[in-house]
Each structure stands twice: as C-alpha cells, then as structure tokens.
C-alpha positions in Angstrom: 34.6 2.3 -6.7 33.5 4.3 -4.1 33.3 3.8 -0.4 30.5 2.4 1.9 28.6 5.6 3.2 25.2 6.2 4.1 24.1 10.0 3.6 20.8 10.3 4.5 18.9 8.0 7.6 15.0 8.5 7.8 13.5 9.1 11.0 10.8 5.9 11.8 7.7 8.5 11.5 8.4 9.9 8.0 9.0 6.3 6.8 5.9 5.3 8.1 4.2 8.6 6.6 6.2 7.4 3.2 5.1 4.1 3.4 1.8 5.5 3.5 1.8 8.4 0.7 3.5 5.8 -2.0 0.7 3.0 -1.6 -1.8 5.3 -1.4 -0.6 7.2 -4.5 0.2 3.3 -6.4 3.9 4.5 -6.8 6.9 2.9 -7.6 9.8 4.2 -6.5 13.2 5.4 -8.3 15.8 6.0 -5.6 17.9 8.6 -8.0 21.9 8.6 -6.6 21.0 5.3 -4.2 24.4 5.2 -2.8 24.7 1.9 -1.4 20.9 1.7 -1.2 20.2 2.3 2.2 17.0 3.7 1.4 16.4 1.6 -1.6 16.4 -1.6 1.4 14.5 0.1 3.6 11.5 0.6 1.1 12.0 -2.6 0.0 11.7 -4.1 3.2 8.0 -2.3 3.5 6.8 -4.0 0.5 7.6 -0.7 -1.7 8.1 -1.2 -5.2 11.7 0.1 -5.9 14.7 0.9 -8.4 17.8 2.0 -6.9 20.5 3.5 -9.5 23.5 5.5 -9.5 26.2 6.9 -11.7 29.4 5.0 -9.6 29.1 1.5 -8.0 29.6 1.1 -4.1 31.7 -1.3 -1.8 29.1 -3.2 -0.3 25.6 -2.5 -1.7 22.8 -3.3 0.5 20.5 -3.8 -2.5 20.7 -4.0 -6.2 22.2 -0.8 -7.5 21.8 -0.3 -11.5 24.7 1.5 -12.9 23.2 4.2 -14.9 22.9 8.1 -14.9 19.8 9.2 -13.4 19.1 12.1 -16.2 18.3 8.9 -18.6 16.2 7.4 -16.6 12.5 6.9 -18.5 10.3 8.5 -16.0 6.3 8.2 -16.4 3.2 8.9 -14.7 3.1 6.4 -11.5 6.4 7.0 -10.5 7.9 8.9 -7.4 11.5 9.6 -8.5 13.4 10.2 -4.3 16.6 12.2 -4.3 18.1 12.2 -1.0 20.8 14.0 0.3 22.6 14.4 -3.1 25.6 15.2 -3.7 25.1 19.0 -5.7 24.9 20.0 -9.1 23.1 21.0 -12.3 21.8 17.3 -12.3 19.3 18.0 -9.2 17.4 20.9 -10.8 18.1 18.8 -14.8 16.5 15.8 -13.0 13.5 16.9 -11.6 12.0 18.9 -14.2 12.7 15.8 -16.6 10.8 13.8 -14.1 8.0 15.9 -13.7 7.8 16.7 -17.5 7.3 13.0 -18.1 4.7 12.6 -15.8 6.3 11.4 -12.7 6.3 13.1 -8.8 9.4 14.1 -7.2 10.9 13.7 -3.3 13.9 16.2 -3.0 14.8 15.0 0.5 18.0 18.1 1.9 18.8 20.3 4.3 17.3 23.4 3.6 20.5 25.0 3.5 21.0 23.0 0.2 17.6 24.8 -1.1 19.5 27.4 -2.8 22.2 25.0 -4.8 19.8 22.1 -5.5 16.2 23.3 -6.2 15.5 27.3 -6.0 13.5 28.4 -8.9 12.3 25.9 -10.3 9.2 27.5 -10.8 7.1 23.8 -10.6 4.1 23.1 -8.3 5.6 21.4 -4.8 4.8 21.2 -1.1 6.3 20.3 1.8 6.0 16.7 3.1 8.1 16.5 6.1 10.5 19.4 8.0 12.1 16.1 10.2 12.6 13.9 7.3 15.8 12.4 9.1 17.7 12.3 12.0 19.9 15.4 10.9 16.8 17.8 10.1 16.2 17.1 6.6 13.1 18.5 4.4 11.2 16.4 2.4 9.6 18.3 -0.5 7.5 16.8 -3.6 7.3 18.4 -7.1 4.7 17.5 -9.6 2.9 18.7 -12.5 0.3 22.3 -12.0 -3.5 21.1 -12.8 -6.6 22.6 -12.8 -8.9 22.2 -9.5 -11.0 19.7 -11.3 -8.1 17.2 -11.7 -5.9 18.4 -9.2 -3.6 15.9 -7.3 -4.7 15.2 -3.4 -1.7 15.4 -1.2 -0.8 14.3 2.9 1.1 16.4 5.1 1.6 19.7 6.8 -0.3 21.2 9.7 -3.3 23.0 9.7 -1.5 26.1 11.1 0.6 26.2 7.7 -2.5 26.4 5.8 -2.1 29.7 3.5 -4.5 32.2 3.6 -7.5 31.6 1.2 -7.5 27.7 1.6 -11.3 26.2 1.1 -12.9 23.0 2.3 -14.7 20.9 -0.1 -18.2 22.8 -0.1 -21.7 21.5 -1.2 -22.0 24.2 -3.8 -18.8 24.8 -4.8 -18.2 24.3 -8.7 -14.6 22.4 -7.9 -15.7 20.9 -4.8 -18.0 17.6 -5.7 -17.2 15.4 -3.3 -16.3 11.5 -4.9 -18.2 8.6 -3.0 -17.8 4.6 -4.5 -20.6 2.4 -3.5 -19.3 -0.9 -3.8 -21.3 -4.9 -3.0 -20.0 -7.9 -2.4 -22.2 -11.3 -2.4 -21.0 -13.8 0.2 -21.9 -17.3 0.3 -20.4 -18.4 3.0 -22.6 -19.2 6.3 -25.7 -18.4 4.4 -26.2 -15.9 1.7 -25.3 -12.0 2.5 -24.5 -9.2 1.0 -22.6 -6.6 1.6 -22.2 -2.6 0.8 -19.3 -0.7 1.8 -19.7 3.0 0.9 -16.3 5.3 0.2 -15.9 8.8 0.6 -13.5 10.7 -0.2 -11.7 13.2 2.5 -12.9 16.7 2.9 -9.5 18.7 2.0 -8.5 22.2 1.7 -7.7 23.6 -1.6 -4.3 25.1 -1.3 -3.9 28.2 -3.8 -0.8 28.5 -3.4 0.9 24.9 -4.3 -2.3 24.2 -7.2 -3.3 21.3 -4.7 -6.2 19.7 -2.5 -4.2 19.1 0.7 -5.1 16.8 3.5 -3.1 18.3 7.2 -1.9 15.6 9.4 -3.6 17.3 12.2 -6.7 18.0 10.5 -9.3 15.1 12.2 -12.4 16.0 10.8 -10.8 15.8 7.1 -11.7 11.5 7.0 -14.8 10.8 4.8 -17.1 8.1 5.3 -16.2 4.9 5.2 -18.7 2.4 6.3 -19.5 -1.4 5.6 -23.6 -2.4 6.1 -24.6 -6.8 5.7 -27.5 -7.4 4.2 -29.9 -10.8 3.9 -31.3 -9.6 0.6 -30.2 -7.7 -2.8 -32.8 -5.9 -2.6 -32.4 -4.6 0.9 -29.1 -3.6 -0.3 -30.1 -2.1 -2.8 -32.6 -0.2 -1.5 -30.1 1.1 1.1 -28.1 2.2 -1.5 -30.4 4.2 -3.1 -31.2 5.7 -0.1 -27.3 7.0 0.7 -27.6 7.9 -3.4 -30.1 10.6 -2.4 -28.8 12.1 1.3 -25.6 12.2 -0.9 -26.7 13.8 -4.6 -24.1 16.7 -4.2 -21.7 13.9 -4.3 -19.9 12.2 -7.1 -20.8 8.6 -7.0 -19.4 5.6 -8.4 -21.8 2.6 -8.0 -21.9 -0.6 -9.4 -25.2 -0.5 -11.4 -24.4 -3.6 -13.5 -23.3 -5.8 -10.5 -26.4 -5.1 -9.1 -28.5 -5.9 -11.8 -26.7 -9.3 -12.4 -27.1 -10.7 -9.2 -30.9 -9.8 -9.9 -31.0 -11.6 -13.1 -29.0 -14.6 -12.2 -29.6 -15.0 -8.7 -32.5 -13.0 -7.3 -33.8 -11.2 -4.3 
C-alpha cells in the first residue's frame, strides 16, 4: 500500500472555472491515477459527478478509490477523463488517445516541463485551459476528437491576446457561422395566469483554426449572447412577440417550441 500523498492542489479559480466547464459540458468525471482522491473530493464536494480509480490503493483515501488500471477503463462520449500530476509513462499518451477514440474529452493537468514525457505528439485536437492550474504552476490542457466547423466542440478559456492569427467571429453570412437561438414558454398559474418567454442565444466565439474549435476567451466581454426573460398576460401576446424576435433574428438557428404553443391554444386559449 502506498503512502498518503497529495501531488497535485488546484488553485480556487481553476476549480471554479472547472466547476464551470464540466456542468456546462454535462460531464462526468474520471479522476485517472486519483491517488488518495484529493481531487476526486474536491469535485465531489461541488456537486461533480465523479469516479476516482487507481492502479495501487492508498493509506487513508479521502474518497472511494476503485482499484483498477485506468487503460481499461470504458470511456464514452460525456466523459471528461482528468490526469493530474501523473506519475510518467507510456500509460499517459496510451490513455488519452483511448479516451478520446471512445468518445470522451481529456484534462492532462502537469508541469510543462513534463510536456515532453507525458503528451508530445500526440497529434489530437487540444487547447489550453489554464497556465495556473495549481499552486505549483501547473497547465491544464484538454484533448478531444477533430470535427468539422459545423459540429465543432465550443470550448472556455484563454485570453483574447492568444487568439491565433486567422480566428473569425460568428458572422451573419458566414456558411459555418449560424448562430443557435432556443425560444422557450412557460405558462404560470400562480397569481393569475402569465406566461412567459425566455429567449437563448448562443455566444458569439471565435473559430480557432488552429485547435479545430469555436473558442470562447475569458476576457472576451462582448462574446455573451442574449439571454432575456419577457411575462406576458396572454398566449397570444407571447406569441406574437415571438414571432417578432423569429424575424430580427432569421440568420439565426432557432429552436422554438411550436407544439407547446399550439397546445396551450387548443386546450386553454388566448
């Protein structure tokens, strides 16, 4: 059995910018070489769905710890497999084209002098999610599958300044570049009868070239799409209204919820 040690300690901000990324993204985490499951708890503890497994058991875990080798781990779409300050081998570079080959993203969280050992050439779509993952300096770097700029992931992170050369904004025009709205209505019976229409829209990102990826910079404050809430005493003032944000917004992709509406017609009126 090996001793109690805790490699790798998150700074509070890229645990809150985690936090963020994983329930955003629906994850569920797979903390690969947990150690005593420091991190594993930590997650936990902010309501993060997560698995903590490694190869040798520990004095003192702070969390479940499964017993199992990481390599066999079934990975699938809609999980984030995390490997933090590992110790180095061919299972790093093994593990995360496995991972990403199944389906799954990947956190390689190191000191970059560690790059070279643990993840050079792997020759898979990544970028860079934190440079002050933890108190000791560490990167935090995700890898997931190359798509197309019609399905492309969305990711967080970075500053504006590290944009590469040849990053575009969602444009009007622009073949990739529909922007996705939802248009969504909620009937309230409460005090009185009201309803309610909350329209969605996505950010405005950059397409990064480079990493295959719509990005969203931390720094970037005009990137935020609309997101607005409007009560209404009548369906058909809602509806009305949203058929007026359907055509300022055409260019857009939009989701809305024609059958709802045309139930509460049918069953309960104007």
């Amino acid at each position: 059995m090996l001793p109690n040690q805790v490699f790798f300690i998150p700074n509070p901000s890229f645990l809150d910018s985690f936090t963020e990324y994983v329930k955003k993204e629906a994850l569920n985490v797979v903390d690969c070489g947990a150690g005593i499951g420091h991190l594993s708890k930590l997650l936990i503890d902010k309501g993060i769905k997560t698995c903590a497994i490694d190869l040798y058991p520990r004095e003192n875990p702070q969390t479940e710890i499964i017993q199992m080798d990481a390599i066999n781990f079934p990975f699938s779409a809609g999980m984030l497999a995390v490997i933090a300050r590992p110790c180095h081998g061919d299972w790093v570079p093994l593990l995360i084209k496995k991972a990403v080959e199944a389906g799954a993203q990947v956190m390689y969280i190191g000191l970059k002098k560690n790059f070279g050992q643990d993840i050079t050439g792997l020759g898979l779509a990544h970028w860079i999610f934190s440079k002050d993952a933890g108190v000791d300096g560490e990167y935090a770097i995700v890898f997931r599958n190359r798509k197309n700029k019609n399905n492309a992931y969305s990711v967080y992170g970075d500053n504006i300044t590290d944009m590469p050369s040849g990053a575009i904004r969602y444009k009007r025009y622009h073949k990739y570049s529909k922007r996705k709205m939802s248009i969504s209505i909620l009937r309230f019976t409460g005090i009185g009868l009201h309803y309610y229409v909350t329209v969605e829209e996505d950010n405005n990102q950059y397409w990064n070239e480079k990493e295959q990826v719509w990005q969203r910079f931390w720094d970037d404050d005009s990137v935020k799409g609309i997101y607005d809430t409007k009560r209404f005493n009548t369906l058909k003032e809602a509806e009305a209204y949203i058929k007026k944000v359907k055509r300022k917004y055409k260019h857009h992709i939009i989701e809305t919820p024609e059958e709802d509406i045309k139930y509460y017609y049918d069953v309960h009126g104007g």
